[in-house]
C-alpha positions in Angstrom: 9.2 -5.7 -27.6 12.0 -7.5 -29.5 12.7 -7.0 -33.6 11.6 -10.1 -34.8 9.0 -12.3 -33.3 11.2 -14.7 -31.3 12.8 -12.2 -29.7 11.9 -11.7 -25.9 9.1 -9.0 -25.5 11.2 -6.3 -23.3 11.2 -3.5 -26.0 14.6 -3.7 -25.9 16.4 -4.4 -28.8 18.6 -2.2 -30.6 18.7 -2.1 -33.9 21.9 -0.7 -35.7 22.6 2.8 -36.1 20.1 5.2 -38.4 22.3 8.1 -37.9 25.6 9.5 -36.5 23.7 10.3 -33.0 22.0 6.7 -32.7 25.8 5.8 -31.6 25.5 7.7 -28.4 23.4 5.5 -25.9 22.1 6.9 -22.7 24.0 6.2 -20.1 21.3 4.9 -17.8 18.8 2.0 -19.1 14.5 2.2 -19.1 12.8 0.5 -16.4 10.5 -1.6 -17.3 7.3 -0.1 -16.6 3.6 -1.5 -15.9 -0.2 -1.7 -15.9 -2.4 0.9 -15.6 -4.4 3.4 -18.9 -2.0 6.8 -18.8 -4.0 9.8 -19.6 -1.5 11.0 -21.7 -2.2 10.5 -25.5 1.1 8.3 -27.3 3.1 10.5 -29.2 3.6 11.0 -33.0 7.3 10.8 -33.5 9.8 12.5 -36.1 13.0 9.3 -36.6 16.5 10.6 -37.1 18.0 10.8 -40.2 21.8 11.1 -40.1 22.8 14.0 -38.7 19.5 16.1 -38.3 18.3 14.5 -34.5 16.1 17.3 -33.8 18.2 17.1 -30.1 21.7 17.7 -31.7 23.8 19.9 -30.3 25.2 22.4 -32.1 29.3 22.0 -32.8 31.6 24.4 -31.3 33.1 25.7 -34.8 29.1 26.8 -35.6 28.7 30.5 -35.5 27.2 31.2 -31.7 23.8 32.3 -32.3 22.0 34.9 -30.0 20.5 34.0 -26.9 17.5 34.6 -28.7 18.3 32.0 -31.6 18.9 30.0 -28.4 15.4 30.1 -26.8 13.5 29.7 -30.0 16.3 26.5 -30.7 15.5 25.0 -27.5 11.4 25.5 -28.3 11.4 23.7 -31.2 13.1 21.0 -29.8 10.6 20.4 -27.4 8.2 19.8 -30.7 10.3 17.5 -32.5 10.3 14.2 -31.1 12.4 10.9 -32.1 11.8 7.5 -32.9 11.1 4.8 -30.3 12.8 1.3 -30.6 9.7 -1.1 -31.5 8.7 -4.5 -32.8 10.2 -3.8 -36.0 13.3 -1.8 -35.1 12.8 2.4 -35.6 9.6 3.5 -35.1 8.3 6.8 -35.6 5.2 6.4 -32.9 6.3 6.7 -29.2 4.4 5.1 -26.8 5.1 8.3 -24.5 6.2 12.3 -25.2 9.7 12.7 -24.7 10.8 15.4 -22.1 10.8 19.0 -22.7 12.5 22.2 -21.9 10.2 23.3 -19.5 9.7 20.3 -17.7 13.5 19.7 -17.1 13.7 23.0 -16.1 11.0 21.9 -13.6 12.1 19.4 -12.3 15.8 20.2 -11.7 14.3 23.1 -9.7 13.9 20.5 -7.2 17.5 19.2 -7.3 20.5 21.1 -5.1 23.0 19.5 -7.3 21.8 20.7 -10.1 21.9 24.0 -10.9 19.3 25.1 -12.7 18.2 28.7 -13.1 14.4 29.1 -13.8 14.8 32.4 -14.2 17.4 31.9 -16.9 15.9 29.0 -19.4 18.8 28.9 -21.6 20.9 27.1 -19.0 19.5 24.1 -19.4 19.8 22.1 -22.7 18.8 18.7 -24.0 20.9 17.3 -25.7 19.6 14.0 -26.2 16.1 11.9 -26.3 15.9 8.0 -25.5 14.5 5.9 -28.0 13.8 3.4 -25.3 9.7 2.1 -24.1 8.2 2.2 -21.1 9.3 5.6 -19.9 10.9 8.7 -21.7 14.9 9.3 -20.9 16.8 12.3 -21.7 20.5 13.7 -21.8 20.3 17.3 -20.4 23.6 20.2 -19.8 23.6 22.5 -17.2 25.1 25.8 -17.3 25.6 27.6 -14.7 23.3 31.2 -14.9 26.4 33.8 -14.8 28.2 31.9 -17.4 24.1 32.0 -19.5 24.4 36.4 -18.7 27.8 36.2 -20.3 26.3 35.1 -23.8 28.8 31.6 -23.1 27.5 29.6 -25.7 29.5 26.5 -25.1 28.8 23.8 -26.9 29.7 20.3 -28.1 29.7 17.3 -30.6 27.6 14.1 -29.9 30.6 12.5 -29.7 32.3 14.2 -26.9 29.1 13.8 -24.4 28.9 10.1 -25.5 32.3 9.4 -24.3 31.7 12.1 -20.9 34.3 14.7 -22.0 32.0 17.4 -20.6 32.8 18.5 -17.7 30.3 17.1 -14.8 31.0 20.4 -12.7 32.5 23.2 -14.4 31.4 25.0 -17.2 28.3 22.4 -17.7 27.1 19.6 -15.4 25.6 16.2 -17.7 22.7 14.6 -16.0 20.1 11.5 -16.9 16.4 12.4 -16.2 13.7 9.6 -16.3 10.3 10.3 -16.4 7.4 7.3 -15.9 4.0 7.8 -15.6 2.3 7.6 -12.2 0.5 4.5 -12.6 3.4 2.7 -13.7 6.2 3.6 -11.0 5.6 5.6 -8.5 8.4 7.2 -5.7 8.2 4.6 -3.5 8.8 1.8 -6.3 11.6 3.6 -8.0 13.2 4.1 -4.4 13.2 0.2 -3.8 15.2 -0.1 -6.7 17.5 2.9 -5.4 17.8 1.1 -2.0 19.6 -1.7 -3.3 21.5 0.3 -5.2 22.7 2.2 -2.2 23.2 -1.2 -0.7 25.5 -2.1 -3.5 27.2 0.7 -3.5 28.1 0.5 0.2 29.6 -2.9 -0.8 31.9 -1.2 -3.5 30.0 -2.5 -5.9 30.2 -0.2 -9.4 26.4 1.2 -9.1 25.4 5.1 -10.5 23.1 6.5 -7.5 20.8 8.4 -8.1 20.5 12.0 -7.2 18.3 13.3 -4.1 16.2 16.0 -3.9 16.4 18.9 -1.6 13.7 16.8 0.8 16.1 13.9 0.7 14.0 11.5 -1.6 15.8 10.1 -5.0 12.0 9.7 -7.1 9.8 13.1 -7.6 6.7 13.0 -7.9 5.1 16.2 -10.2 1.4 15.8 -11.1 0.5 12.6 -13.4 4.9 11.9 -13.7 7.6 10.1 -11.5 11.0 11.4 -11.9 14.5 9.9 -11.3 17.8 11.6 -11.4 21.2 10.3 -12.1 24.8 11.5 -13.2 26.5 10.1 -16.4 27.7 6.3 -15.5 31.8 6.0 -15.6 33.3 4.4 -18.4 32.6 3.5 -22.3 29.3 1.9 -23.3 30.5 -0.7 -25.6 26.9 -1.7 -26.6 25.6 1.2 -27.8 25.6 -0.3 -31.5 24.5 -3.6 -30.7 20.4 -4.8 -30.3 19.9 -6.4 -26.9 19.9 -10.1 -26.1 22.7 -10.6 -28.3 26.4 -12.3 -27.2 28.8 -10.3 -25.9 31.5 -9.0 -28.3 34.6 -11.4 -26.5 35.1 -14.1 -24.1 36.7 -11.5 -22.4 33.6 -9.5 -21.8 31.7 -12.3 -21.0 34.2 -13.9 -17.9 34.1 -9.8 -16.7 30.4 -10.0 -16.7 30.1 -13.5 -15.1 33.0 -11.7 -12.1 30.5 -8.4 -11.7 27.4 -11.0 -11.0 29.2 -13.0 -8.8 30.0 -9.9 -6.3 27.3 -8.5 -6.8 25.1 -11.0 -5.3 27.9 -11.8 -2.7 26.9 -8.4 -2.1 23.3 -8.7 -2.1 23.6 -11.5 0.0 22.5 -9.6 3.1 20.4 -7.1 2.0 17.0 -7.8 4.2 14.3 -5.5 2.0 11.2 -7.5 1.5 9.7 -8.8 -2.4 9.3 -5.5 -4.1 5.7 -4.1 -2.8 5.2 -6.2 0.0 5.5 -5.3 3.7 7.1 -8.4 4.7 8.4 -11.3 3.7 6.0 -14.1 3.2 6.8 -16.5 6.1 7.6 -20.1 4.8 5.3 -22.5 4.8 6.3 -26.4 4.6 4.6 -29.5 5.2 6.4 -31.1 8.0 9.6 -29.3 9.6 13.2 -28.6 8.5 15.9 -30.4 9.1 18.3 -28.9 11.8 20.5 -28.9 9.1 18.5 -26.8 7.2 17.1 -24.3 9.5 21.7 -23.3 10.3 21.5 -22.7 6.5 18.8 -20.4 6.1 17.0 -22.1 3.3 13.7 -20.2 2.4 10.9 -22.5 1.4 8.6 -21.4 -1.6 7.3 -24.6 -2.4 4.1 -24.9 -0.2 1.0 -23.2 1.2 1.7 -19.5 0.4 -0.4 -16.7 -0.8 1.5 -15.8 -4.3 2.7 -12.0 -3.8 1.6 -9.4 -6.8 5.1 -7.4 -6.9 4.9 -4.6 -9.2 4.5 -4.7 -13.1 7.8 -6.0 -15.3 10.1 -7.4 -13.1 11.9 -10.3 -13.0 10.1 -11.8 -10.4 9.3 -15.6 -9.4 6.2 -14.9 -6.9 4.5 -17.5 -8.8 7.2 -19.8 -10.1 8.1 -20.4 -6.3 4.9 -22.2 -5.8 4.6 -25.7 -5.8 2.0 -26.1 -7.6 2.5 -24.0 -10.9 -1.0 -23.2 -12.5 -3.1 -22.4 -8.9 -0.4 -20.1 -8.4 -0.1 -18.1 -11.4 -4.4 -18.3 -11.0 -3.8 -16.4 -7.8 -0.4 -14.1 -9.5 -2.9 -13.1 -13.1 -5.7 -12.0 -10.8 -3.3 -9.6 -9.4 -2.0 -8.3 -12.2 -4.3 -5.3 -13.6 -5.7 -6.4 -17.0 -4.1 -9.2 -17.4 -6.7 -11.8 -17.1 -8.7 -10.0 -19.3 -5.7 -10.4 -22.3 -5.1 -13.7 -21.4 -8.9 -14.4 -21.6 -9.1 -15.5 -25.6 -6.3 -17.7 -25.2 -6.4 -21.3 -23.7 -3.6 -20.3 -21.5 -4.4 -22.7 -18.6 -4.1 -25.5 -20.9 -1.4 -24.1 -22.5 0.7 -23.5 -18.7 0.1 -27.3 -18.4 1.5 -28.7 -21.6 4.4 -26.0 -22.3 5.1 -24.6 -18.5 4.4 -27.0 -15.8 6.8 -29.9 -17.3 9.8 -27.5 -16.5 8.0 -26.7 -13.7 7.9 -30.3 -12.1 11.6 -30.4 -12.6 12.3 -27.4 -10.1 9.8 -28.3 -7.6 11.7 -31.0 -5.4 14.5 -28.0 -5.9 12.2 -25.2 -4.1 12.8 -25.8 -0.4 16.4 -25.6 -1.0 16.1 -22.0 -2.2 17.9 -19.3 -0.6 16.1 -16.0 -1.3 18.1 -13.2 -1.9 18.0 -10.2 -4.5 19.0 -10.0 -8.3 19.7 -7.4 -10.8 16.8 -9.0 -12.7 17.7 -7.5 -16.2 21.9 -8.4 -16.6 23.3 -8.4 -20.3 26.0 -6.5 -21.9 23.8 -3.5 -22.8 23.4 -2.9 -18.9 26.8 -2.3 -18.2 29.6 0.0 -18.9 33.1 -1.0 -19.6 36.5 0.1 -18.1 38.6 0.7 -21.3 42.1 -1.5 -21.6 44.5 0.3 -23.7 47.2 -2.6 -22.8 45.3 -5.5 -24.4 42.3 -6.7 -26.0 42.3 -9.6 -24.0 41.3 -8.4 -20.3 38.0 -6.1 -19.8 36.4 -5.0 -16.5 33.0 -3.9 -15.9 32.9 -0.3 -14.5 29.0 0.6 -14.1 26.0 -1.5 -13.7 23.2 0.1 -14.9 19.3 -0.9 -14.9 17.9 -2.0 -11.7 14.2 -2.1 -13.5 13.8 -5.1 -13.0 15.2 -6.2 -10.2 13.5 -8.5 -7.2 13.6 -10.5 -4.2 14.2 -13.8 -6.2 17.4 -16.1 -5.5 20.7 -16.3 -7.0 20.0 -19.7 -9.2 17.3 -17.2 -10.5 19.1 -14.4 -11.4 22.0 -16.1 -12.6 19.7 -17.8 -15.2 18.0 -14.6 -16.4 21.8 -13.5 -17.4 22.2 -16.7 -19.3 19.0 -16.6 -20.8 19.5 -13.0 -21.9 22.7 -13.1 -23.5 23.3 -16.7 -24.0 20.8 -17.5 -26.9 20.3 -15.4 -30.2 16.6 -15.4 -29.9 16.8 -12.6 -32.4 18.2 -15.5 -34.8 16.7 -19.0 -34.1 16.0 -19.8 -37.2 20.3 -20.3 -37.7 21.0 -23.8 -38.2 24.1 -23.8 -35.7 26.1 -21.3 -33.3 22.3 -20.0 -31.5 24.2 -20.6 -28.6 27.3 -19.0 -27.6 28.8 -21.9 -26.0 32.6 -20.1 -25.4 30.7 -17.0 -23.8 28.8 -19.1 -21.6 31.6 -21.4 -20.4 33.7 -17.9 -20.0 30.4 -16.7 -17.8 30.0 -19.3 -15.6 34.3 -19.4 -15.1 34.2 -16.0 -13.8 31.2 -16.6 -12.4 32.4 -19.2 -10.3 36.0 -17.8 -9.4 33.6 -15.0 -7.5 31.1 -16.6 -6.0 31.0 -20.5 -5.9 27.8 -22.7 -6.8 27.3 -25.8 -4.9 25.6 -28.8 -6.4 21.7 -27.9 -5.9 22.8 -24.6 -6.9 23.5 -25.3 -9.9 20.7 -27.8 -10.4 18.3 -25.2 -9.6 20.2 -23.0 -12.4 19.9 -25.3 -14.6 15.8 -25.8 -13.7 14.8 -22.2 -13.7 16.5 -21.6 -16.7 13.1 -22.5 -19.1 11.3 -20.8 -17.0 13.0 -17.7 -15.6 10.7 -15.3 -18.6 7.2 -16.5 -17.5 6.1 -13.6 -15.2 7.9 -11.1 -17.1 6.5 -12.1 -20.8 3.1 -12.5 -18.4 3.0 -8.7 -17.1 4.3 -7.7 -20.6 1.3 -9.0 -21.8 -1.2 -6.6 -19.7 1.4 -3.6 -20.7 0.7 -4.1 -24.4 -2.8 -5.1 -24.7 -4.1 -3.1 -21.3 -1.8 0.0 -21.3 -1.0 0.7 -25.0 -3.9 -1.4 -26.5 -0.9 -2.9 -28.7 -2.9 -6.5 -29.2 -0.8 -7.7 -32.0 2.4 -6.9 -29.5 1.0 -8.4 -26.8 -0.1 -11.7 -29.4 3.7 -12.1 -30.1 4.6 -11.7 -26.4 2.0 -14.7 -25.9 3.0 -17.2 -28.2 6.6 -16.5 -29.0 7.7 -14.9 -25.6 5.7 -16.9 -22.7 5.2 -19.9 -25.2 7.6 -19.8 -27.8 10.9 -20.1 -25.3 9.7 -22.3 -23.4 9.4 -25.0 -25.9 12.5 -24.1 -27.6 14.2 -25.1 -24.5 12.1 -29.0 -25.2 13.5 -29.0 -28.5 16.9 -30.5 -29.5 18.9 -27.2 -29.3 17.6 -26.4 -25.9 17.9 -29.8 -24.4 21.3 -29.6 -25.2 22.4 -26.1 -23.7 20.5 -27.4 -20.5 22.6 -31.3 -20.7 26.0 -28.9 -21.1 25.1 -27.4 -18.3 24.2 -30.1 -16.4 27.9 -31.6 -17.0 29.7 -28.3 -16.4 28.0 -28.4 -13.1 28.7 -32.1 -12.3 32.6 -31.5 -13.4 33.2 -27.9 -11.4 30.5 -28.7 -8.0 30.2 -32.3 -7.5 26.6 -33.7 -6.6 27.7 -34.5 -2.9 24.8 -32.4 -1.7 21.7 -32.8 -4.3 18.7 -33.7 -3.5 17.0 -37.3 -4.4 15.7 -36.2 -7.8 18.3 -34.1 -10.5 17.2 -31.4 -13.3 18.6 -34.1 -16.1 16.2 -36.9 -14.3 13.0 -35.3 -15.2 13.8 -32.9 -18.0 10.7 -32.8 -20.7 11.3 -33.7 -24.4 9.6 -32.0 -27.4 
């Protein structure tokens, strides 16, 4: 969930720092995570305050303690848990326990590139606990044992691992373990997300892989828990201090960011894994037969006739919204979605899907058989990326890690191009400003680099344009059942109802957000001209407030 109730519902946000180790973000972002009653108990959590984050390291100056001191340090940090970002910034309950010695200990056991010693606990140190939802993140060290026998005590500021001056091989290795519950992600979810990763990666595109176990798998599965892996990501997290869903700090940023999603789906282009959960992919359906024309192209159609697939929990999918007829769809998509009929139950949400939703909706549908399935990141905005520092000038930045494949699905790249608009585009943290909710520079300096790297052609962009109202409704849908079904959060799930699912929506019909979409529509008219749209246009059937 978002700060303030018009924020998107992704538990996301970041609120400023509460203390000198809130600046040092982890290097890897939460999944979004799912459905299902855990049958752990949440968590009572301790906040920071300044400098006393129960998982601070101790600086090198400090006096080494014994390796006594050591053990009984490390055991109380396991009791001390911090904060969890939440509806209304820091919160001291945690919707789930952070990690603890033991368990990391446990779990690296099953890692040959990390060296853990079992035998020797003190090896292992955590150095720092996410305050992200949905899962529980940690920071751990590695020492290696002989240097543990020696008494070493080597240790370092907050700052120095925030900006990966510790060594990744010798004297400590720096790792990122995630742990989700069972119910939520299991190995083979997490390793579809690891797949197009490795994909990415094969394509040169800036991706940290995870880490394998010694049976070869990069998810491990250990009782009730699903664990992932991964090294530090290259490069300075410039976001660290700055909530979610917010602008991007330059222009410059913002036409590096708009480059990075531009090869990455050039690189994603031919990836050929099925909608996440699914065996195959759902053979098209149309009413009457493609054009020869069409059929050379290798247009998907997701506008007629097929069963709606159920995906997995918080992603941003459009299993649903690639229907063409909105409302019998997401009938079919809800009953799929554990517990989420039964929170949408005291809402009028059919009627509600027909007066907020489906006018949007009947804008994209002549646009569906023209859609050219492919896969997104799902989840792109300036606080899932690392940045290549530019000592030379201020002016030129470059992306040097993507991070957060969470949410990422078989969708198309109209799709996913409009999720990054819609997440760092709008202040939704701020609507209530009466100019500048749109950052108009950033989003003409998006779309430039954008469209230097990978070219839109006109339906393209007219399906951008379409999907851009709409590209929420599934996520702020399975947020829904995660709130009110998993964490029995009803007043969360209430705001992701009416001012997630609802509430952006019908900003979009207001005045503000008919004119981001008519911009749009003339940036696309001046850099792609219409000489292969179809019969109807996005700025033809657009619905007014």
């Amino acid at each position: 969930m978002a700060e303030k109730p018009h924020a998107p519902g992704t538990g996301r946000t970041k609120p400023g720092p509460t203390g000198a180790e809130q600046k040092n973000a982890d290097s890897l972002r939460e999944n979004g995570e799912g459905q299902a009653k855990p049958s752990v108990a949440p968590q009572k959590a301790t906040p920071e305050h300044g400098s006393s984050h129960p998982a601070r390291v101790q600086n090198a100056s400090a006096d080494k303690p014994s390796a006594g001191e050591r053990d009984r340090k490390a055991a109380a940090e396991d009791h001390a848990q911090p904060g969890q970002f939440g509806v209304h910034g820091v919160q001291t309950k945690r919707d789930w326990p952070c990690l603890t010695l033991a368990e990391v200990q446990s779990v690296l056991a099953h890692y040959p590139s990390a060296p853990s010693a079992p035998s020797a606990p003190s090896a292992v140190r955590i150095v720092w606990h996410s305050m992200r939802p949905f899962s529980a993140a940690a920071r751990v060290l590695v020492s290696p044992p002989d240097a543990v026998a020696e008494g070493d005590n080597r240790a370092h500021t907050f700052s120095q691992i925030a900006e990966h001056d510790v060594s990744l091989s010798q004297p400590e290795a720096a790792f990122i373990l995630k742990r989700h519950h069972a119910s939520l992600r299991t190995v083979a979810a997490l390793e579809e997300e690891h797949a197009f990763m490795q994909h990415l990666a094969a394509k040169d595109v800036p991706v940290c892989l995870p880490v394998a176990t010694r049976s070869g798998h990069t998810a491990l599965a250990q009782g009730e828990w699903t664990y992932e892996l991964f090294p530090p990501a290259p490069g300075q997290d410039d976001y660290r201090d700055v909530m979610s869903w917010k602008p991007y700090h330059s222009t410059a940023h913002a036409r590096a960011a708009g480059q990075a999603l531009g090869r990455l789906h050039l690189a994603a282009s031919d990836y050929a894994a099925p909608s996440r959960g699914e065996g195959t992919v759902p053979a098209p359906q149309r009413q009457g037969t493609k054009t020869q024309a069409e059929n050379a192209s290798g247009k998907d159609d997701f506008s007629q006739g097929m069963a709606v697939p159920a995906g997995r929990p918080l992603t941003s999918s459009m299993n649903a919204l690639g229907q063409s007829d909105l409302l019998p769809a997401l009938r079919q998509w809800v009953k799929e979605q554990p517990g989420l009929a039964e929170q949408l139950a005291p809402h009028t949400w059919e009627d509600d899907v027909q007066a907020v939703l489906t006018p949007f909706h009947t804008v994209l549908r002549p646009l569906l058989p023209y859609i050219r399935s492919c896969w997104g990141h799902g989840d792109w905005h300036g606080s899932n990326l690392f940045w290549q520092k530019t000592e030379e000038t201020k002016t030129e930045a470059k992306v040097s890690c993507i991070l957060d494949f969470g949410m990422a699905e078989r969708t198309c790249v109209p799709f996913d191009l409009a999720v990054a608009l819609e997440r760092s585009m709008i202040d939704w943290l701020d609507l209530s400003r009466s100019h500048g909710v749109v950052a108009y520079a950033q989003l003409e300096a998006f779309l430039q680099g954008y469209h230097a790297t990978h070219p839109l052609g006109a339906v393209e962009w007219a399906q951008l344009v379409a999907f851009l109202p709409l590209v929420h409704v599934e996520f702020a849908l399975s947020e829904i059942a995660y709130f009110g079904t998993l964490l029995q959060d009803h007043a969360s799930a209430d705001v992701a109802y009416t001012d997630y699912l609802l509430g952006h929506a019908r900003w979009f019909a207001g005045p503000e957000g008919q004119a981001l979409l008519d911009w749009l529509t003339r940036y696309a008219a001046h850099v792609s001209p219409a000489t292969d749209a179809p019969a109807s246009s996005a700025s033809e059937h657009r619905p007014h407030a």
